[in-house]
C-alpha positions as CSV (number, residue, x, y, z in Angstrom):
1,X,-24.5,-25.9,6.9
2,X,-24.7,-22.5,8.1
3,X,-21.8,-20.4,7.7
4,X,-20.7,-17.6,10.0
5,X,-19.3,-14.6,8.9
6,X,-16.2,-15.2,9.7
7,X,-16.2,-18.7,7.5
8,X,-18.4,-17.1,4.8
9,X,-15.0,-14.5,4.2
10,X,-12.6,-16.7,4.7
11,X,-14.7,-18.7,1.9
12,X,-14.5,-15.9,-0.3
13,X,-10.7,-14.9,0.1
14,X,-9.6,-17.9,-1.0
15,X,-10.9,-17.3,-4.7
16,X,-7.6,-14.8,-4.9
17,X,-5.9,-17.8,-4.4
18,X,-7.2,-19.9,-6.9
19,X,-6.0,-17.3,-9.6
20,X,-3.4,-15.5,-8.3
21,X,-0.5,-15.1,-10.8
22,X,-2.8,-15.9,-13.4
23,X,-4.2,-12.3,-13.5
24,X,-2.8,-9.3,-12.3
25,X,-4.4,-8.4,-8.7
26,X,-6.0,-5.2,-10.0
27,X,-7.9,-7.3,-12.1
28,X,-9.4,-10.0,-9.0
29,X,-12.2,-7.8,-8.4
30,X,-13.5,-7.6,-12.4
31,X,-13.4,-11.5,-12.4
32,X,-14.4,-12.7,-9.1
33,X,-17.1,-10.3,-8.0
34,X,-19.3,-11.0,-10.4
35,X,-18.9,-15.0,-10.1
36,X,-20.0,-14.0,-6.4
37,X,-22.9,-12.8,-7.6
38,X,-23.7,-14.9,-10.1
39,X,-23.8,-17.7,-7.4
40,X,-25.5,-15.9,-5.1
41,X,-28.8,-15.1,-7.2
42,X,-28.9,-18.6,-9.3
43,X,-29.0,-20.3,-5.9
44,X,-31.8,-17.5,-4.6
45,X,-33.7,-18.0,-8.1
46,X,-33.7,-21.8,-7.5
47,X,-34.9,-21.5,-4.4
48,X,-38.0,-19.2,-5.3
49,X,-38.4,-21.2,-8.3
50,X,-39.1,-24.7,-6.5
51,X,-41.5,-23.0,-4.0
52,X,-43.2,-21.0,-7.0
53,X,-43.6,-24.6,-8.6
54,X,-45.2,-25.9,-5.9
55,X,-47.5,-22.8,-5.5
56,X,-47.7,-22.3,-9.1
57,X,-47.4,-24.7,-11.2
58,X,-44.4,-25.1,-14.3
59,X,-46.1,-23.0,-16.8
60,X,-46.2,-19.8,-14.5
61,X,-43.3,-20.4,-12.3
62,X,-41.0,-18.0,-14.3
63,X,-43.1,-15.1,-14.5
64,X,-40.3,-12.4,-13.7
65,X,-43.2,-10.4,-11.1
66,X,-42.5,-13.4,-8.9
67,X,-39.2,-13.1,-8.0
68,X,-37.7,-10.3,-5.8
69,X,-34.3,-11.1,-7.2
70,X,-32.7,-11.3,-10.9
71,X,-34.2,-14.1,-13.0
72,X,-31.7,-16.8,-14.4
73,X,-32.8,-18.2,-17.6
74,X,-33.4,-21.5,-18.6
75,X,-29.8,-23.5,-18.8
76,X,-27.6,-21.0,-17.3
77,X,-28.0,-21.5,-13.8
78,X,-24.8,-22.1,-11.3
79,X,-25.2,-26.0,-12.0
80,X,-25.7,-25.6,-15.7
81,X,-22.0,-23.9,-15.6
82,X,-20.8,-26.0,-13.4
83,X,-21.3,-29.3,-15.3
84,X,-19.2,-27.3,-18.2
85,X,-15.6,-28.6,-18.3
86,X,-14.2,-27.6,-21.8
87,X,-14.2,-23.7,-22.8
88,X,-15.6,-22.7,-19.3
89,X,-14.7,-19.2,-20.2
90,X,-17.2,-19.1,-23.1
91,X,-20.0,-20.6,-20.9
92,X,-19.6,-18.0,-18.3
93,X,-19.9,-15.3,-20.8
94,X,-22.8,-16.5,-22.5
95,X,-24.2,-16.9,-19.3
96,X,-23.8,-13.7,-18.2
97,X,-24.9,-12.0,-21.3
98,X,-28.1,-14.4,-21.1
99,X,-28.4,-12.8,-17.3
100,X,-28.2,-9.4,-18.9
101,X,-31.2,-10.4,-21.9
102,X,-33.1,-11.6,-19.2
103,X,-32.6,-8.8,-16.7
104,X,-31.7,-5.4,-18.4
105,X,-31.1,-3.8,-15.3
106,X,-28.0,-5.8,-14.9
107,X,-26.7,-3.7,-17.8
108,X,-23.0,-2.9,-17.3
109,X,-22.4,-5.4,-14.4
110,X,-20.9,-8.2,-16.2
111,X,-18.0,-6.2,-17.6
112,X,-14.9,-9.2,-17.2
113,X,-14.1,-11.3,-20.6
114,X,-13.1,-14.4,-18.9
115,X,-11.9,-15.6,-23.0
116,X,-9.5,-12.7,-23.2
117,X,-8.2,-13.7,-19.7
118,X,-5.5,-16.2,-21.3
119,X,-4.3,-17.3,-18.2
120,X,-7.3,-18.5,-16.5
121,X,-7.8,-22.2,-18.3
122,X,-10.5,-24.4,-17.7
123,X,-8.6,-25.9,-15.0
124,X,-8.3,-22.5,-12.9
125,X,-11.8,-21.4,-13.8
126,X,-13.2,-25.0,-13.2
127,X,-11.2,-24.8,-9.2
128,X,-12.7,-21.2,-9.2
129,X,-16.7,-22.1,-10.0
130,X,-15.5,-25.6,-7.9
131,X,-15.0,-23.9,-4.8
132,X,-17.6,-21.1,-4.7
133,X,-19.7,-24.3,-5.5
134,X,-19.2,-25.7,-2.0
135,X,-21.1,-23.2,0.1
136,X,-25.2,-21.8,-0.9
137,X,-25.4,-18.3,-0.7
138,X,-29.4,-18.2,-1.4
139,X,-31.3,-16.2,1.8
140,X,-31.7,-19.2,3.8
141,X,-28.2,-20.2,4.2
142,X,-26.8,-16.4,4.2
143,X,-29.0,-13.3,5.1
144,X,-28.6,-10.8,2.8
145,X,-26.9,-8.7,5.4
146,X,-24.3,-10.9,6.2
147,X,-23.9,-11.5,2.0
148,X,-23.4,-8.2,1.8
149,X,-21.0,-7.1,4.7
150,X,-18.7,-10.5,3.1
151,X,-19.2,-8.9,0.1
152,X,-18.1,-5.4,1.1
153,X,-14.9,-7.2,2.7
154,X,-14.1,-8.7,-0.4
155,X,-13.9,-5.4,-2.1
156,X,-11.9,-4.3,0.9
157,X,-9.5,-7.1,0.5
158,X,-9.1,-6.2,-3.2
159,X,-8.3,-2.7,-2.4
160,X,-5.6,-3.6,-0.5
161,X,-4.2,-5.9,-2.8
162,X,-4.0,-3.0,-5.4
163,X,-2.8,-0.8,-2.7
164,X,-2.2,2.8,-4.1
165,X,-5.0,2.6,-6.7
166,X,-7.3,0.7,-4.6
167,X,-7.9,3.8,-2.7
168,X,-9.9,5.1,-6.0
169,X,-12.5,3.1,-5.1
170,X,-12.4,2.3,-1.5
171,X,-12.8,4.7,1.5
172,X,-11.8,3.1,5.1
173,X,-14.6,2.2,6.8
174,X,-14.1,4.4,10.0
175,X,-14.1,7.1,7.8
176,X,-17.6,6.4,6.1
177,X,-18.9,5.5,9.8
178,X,-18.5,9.3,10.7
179,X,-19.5,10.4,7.4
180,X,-22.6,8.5,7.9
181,X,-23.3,9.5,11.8
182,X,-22.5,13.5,10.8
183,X,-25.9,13.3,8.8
184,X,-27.7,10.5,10.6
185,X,-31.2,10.6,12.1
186,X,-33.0,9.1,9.3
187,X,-36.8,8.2,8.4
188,X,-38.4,5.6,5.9
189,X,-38.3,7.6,2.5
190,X,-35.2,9.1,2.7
191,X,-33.0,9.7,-0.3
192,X,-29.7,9.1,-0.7
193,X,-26.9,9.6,-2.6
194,X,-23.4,9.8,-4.2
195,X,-22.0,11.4,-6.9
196,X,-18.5,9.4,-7.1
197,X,-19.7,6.5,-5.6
198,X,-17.1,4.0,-6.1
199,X,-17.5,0.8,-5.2
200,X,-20.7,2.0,-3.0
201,X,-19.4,1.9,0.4
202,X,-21.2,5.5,1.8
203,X,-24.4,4.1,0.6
204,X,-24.2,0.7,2.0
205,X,-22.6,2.1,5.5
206,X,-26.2,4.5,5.7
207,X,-28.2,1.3,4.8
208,X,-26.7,-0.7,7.4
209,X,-26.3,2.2,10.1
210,X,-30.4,3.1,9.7
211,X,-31.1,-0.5,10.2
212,X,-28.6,-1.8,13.0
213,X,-28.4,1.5,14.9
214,X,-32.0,3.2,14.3
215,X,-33.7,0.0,13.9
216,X,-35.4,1.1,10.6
217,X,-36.1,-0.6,7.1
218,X,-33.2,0.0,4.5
219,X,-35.7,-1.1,2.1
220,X,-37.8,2.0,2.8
221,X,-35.3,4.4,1.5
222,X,-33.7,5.2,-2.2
223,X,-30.1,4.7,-2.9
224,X,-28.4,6.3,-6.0
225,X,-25.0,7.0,-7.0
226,X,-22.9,7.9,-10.0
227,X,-19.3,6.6,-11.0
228,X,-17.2,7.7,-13.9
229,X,-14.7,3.8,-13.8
230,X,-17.2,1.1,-15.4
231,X,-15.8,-1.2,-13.7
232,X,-16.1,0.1,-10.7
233,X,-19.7,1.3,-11.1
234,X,-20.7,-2.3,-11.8
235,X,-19.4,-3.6,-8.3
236,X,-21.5,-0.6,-6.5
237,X,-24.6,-1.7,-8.8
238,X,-23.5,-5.6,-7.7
239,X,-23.3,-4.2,-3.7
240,X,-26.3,-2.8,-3.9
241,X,-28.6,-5.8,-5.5
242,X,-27.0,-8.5,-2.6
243,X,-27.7,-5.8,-0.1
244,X,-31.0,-6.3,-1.2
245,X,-31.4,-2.1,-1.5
246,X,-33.5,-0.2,-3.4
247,X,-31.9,2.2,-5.6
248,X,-29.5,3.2,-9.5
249,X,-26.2,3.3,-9.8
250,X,-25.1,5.5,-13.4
251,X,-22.1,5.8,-15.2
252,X,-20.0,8.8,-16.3
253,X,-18.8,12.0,-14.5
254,X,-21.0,13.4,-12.4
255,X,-19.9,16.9,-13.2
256,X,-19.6,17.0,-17.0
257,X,-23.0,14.6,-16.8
258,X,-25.0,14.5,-14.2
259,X,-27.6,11.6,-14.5
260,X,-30.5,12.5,-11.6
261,X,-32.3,15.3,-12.8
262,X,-36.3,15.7,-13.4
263,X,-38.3,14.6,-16.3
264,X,-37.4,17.6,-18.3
265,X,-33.7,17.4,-17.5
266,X,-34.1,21.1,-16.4
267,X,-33.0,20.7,-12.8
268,X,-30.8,18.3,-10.7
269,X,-32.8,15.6,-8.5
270,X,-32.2,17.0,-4.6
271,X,-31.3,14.7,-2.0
272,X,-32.1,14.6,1.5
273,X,-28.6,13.0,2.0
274,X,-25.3,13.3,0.0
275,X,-22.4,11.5,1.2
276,X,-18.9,11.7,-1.2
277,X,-15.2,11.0,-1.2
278,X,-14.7,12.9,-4.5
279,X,-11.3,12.8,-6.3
280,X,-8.7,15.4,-4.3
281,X,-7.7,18.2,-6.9
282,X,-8.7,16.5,-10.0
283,X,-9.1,17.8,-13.0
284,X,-12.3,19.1,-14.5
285,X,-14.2,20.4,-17.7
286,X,-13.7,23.4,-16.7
287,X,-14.4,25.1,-20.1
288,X,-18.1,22.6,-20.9
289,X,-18.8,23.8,-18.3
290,X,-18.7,28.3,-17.8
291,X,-22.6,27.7,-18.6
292,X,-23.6,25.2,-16.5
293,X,-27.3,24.6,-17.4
294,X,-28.0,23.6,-14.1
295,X,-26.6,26.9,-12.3
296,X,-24.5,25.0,-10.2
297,X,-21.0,26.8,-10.6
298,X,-22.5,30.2,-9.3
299,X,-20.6,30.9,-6.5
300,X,-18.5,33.8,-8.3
301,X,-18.1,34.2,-11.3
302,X,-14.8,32.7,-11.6
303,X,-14.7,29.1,-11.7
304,X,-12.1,27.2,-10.0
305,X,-9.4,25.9,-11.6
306,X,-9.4,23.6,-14.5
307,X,-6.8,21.5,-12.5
308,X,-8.4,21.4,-9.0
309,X,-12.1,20.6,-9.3
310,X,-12.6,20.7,-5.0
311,X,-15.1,23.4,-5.3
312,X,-16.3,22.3,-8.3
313,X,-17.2,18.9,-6.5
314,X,-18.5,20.8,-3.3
315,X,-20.5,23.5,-5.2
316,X,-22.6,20.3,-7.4
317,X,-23.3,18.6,-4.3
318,X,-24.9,21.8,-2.8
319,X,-26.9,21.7,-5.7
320,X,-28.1,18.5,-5.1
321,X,-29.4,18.5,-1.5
322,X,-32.8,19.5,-0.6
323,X,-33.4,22.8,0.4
324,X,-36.2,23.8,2.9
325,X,-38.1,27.0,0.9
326,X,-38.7,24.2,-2.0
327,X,-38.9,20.7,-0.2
328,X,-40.6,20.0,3.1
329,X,-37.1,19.7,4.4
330,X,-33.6,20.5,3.6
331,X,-30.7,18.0,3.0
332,X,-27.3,17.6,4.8
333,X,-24.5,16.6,3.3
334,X,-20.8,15.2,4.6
335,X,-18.0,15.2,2.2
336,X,-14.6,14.1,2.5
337,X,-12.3,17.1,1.3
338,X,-8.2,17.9,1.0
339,X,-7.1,20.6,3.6
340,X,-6.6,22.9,1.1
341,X,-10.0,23.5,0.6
342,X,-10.6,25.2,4.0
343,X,-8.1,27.6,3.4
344,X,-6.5,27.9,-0.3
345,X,-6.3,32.2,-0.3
346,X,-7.9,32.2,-4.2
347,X,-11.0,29.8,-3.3
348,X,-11.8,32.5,-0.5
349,X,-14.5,33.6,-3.0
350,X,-16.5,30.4,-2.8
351,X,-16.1,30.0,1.3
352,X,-17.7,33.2,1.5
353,X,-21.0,32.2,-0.3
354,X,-21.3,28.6,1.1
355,X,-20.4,30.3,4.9
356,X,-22.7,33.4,4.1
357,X,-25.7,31.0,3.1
358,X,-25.0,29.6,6.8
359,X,-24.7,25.9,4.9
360,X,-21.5,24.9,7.0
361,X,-22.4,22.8,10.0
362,X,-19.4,21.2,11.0
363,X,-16.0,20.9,10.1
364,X,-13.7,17.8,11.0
365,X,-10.3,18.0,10.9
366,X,-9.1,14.0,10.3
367,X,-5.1,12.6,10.4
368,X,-3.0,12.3,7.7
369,X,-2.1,8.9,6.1
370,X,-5.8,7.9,6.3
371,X,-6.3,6.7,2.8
372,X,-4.1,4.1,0.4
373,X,-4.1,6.5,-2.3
374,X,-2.9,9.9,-0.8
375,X,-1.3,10.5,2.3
376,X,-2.0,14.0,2.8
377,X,-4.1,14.9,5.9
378,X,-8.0,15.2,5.3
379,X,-11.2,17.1,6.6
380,X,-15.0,16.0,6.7
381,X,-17.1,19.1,5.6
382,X,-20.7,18.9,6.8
383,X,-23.1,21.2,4.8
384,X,-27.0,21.5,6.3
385,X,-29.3,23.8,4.3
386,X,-31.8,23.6,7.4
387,X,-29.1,24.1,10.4
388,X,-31.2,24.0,13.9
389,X,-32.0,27.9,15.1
390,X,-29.7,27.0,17.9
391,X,-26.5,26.7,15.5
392,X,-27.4,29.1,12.7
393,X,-25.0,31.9,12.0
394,X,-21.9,29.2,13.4
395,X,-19.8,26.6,12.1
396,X,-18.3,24.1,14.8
397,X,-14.7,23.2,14.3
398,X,-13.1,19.8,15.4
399,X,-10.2,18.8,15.8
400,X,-9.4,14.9,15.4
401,X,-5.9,14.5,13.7
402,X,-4.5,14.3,17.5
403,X,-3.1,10.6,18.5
404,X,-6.4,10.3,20.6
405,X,-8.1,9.6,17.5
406,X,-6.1,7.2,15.6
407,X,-4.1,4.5,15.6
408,X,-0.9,3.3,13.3
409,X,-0.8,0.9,11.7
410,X,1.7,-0.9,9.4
411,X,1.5,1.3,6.3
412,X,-1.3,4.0,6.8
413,X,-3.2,5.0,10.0
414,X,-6.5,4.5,11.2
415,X,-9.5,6.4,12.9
416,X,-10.4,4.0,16.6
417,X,-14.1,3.8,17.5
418,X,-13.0,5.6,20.5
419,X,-12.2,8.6,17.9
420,X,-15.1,9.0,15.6
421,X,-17.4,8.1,19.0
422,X,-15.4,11.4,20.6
423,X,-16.4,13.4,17.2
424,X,-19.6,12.5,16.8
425,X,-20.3,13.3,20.7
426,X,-19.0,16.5,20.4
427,X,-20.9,17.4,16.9
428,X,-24.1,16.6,18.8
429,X,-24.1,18.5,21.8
430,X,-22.3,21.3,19.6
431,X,-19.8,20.8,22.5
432,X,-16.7,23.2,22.9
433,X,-13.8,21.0,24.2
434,X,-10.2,22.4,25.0
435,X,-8.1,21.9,22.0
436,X,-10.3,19.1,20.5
437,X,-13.8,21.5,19.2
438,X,-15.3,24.8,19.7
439,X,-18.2,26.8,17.7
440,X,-17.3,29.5,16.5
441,X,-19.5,32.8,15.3
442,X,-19.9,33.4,11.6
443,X,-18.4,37.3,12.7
444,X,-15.2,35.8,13.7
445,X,-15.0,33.7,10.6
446,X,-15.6,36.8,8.5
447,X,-12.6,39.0,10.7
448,X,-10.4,36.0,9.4
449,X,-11.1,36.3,5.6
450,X,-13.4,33.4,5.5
451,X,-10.5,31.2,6.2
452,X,-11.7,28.1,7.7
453,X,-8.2,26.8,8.7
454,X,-9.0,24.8,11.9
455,X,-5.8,25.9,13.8
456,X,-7.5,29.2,13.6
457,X,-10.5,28.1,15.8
458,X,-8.9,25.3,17.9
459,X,-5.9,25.5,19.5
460,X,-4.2,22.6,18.0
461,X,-0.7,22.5,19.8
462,X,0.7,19.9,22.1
463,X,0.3,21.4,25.6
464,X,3.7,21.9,27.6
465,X,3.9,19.7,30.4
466,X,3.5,21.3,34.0
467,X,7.2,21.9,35.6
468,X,7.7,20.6,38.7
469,X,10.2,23.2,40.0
470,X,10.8,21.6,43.4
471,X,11.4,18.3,41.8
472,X,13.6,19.8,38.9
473,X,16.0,20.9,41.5
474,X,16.4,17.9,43.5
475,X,17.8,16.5,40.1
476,X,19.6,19.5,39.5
477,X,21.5,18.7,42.9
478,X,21.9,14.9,42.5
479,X,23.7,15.4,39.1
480,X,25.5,18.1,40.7
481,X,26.4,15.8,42.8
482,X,27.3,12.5,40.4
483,X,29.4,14.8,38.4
484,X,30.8,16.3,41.4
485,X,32.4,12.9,42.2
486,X,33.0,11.9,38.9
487,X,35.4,15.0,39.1
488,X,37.3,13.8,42.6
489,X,37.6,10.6,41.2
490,X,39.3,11.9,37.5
491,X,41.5,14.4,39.7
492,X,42.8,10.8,41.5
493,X,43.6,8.8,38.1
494,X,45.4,12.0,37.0
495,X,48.0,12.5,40.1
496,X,48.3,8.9,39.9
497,X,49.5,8.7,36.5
498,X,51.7,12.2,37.1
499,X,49.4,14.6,34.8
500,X,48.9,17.9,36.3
């Protein structure tokens, strides 16, 4: 039976159900993901397998350079668990761990002990592995796409079940959209990548957007990311193997240790696209760091706080985009920022170098209340080391915290297609709107300080309605009027009842 999208979700919901109470629902995500996966590549690898018997033969049907996908060892496939009914929690770790023998580059991704999960029995893990048993999810029965964008609303659905803390890993997907659409216009061979890449959402937006809205092959380009939660950074490595993509997902802070650098280790691997939703005003190694072997913190000679690591982010991403004197072309990059950043009076020293290097493109001005994790309003910063010659030496302001843009809903707001269309319209044709965008001259930037505070560019007050003078006064007369007789008639009640 083939599943729609909307069934193929619903499908994958309901494992929450299954073990809710019995683990805490931070914790779904670590122990359902992977059994996603898991059932998603054993019913793949079966299917390849039969067809490489039949081409093949028994003796060379395993050889792992036939299969496009993980290979499952003998006696650990989906049915080889699912026959278990005792101690299911030890045969799903020995499966996984037989996955990981077979398949080292699934290092890391089976992080969950199902044994140390006390509360999930055989009988919940059995009704867990019972229902994802009812449905295939080889090719065939569910494109790889559509795997992927169930997959994607799984980890949504988890992030709101954690609420606050889901936000850590989880940017709203309007938000990636525009992030995505700020840098688009994309060619086979393209690199891309994220240095806090959470659960992999940036990467998997540009993957999708280059094949549904440019028509191109997602297999064509390179995806990499880094993520300093393991847990975490095995869901983006799980994201992108059913998205079918081609790319690495590494561990550990990007700051303190970056992982994509050359052979030698003596420079940082350049991108031709960075996309990031780093960690607002985090803290950083501030003191590793005064020598930075890969140059990156040379802005000024003061480094930023040890307590707010915003530039320290901004200025390692820089670093990592392609730049046109040493590459054929130079990199853009759109990062999601705190306010702050645009006009903090001590960080004035690193606006100037970034704005004096003409890197800054665009800068969006978002709504608060965007994210699960901080409420706080928010900015897209778009950085181009090869601006057009028609927008070098400005920086385009927009303004999109304005109710046009949004919508509320019941515990955070959201950006409408209608609002990130309206941006991304006005980014292209570099349009100046009344009180929505304008571009502005690097001169005037530098009369203000290098302050890139938005309301300094845009004017970003609600307009006063237009008075109506005669129409004012006609009301002015009928409540003249009302009270006028309101007056007679008091005057009457009083003589009646003998009060002067």
């Amino acid at each position: 039976m083939t599943l729609s999208l909307n069934e193929l979700e619903n499908h994958l919901f309901k494992c929450a159900d299954i073990i809710r109470d019995a683990v805490d629902p931070t914790d779904y995500k670590e122990f359902i993901l992977p059994l996603v996966y898991y059932k998603s590549i054993s019913d793949e690898f079966e299917k390849q397998y039969a067809e490489n018997v039949e081409e093949y033969g028994e003796d060379f049907a395993r050889r792992n350079d036939l299969y496009s996908i993980p290979v499952v060892p003998e006696g650990y496939l989906w049915e080889d668990v699912r026959a278990v009914s005792d101690n299911i929690d030890q045969a799903l770790n020995e499966a996984f761990d037989a996955l990981t023998e077979e398949n080292p580059q699934l290092t890391g991704i089976f992080r969950a002990d199902y044994i140390d999960a006390d509360a999930l029995d055989d009988d919940r893990l059995g009704k867990l592995v019972e229902h994802l048993s009812t449905h295939d999810l080889d090719r065939d029965s569910v494109p790889p796409d559509m795997l992927g964008e169930a997959y994607m609303d799984l980890v949504r659905h988890f992030a709101e079940e954690e609420g606050k803390s889901g936000g850590q890993f989880f940017t709203p997907p309007h938000i990636v959209n525009l992030c995505v659409r700020l840098v688009d216009e994309f060619e086979d061979g393209m690199t891309f990548h994220d240095p806090t890449v959470g659960s992999g959402g940036m990467l998997i937006e540009a993957a999708r957007y280059y094949r549904e809205e440019q028509g191109g092959d997602p297999t064509k380009l390179t995806f990499t990311g880094q993520e300093i939660n393991p847990d975490i950074a095995a869901i983006a490595k799980m994201n992108l193997s059913i998205h079918g993509l081609n790319g690495e997902i590494e561990r550990e802070d990007s700051l303190s240790n970056p992982a994509f650098t050359d052979e030698d280790n003596q420079e940082l691997t350049r991108f031709d696209r960075v996309l990031a939703n780093f960690p607002f005003s985090a803290d950083w190694a501030k003191d590793d760091l005064q020598d930075d072997p890969y140059g990156r913190f040379d802005w000024h000679k003061k480094l930023p706080r040890a307590d707010r690591g915003d530039y320290a982010f901004i200025m390692s991403m820089a670093k990592q985009l392609k730049r046109p004197e040493r590459d054929e072309a130079g990199g853009k990059a759109a990062i999601v920022i705190p306010h702050g950043v645009l006009f903090r009076k001590h960080e004035s020293r690193y606006r100037k170098p970034m704005l004096e290097n003409d890197m800054v493109e665009t800068i969006v001005g978002l709504p608060e209340n965007l994210f699960q994790n901080v409420s706080i309003p928010s900015a897209v910063l778009v950085l181009n080391t090869d601006k057009p010659a028609e927008r070098e030496g400005e920086v385009q302001f927009i303004h999109a915290a304005d109710e046009a843009f949004y919508k509320e809903l019941s515990n955070q707001s959201e950006l409408t297609d209608e609002g990130v269309d309206h941006v991304v319209d006005n980014f292209r044709g570099w349009t100046t709107e009344e009180r929505v965008s304008r571009t502005v001259s690097l001169d005037e930037i530098r009369e203000n300080d290098y302050n890139l505070n938005i309301a300094l560019y845009v004017d970003t007050t609600e307009p006063e309605e237009d008075i109506d003078v005669e129409e004012e006064l006609v009301k002015l007369r009928e409540l003249q009027a009302e009270r006028d007789e309101i007056e007679s008639t008091m005057s009457e009640h009083m003589e009646a009842l003998n009060y002067e």
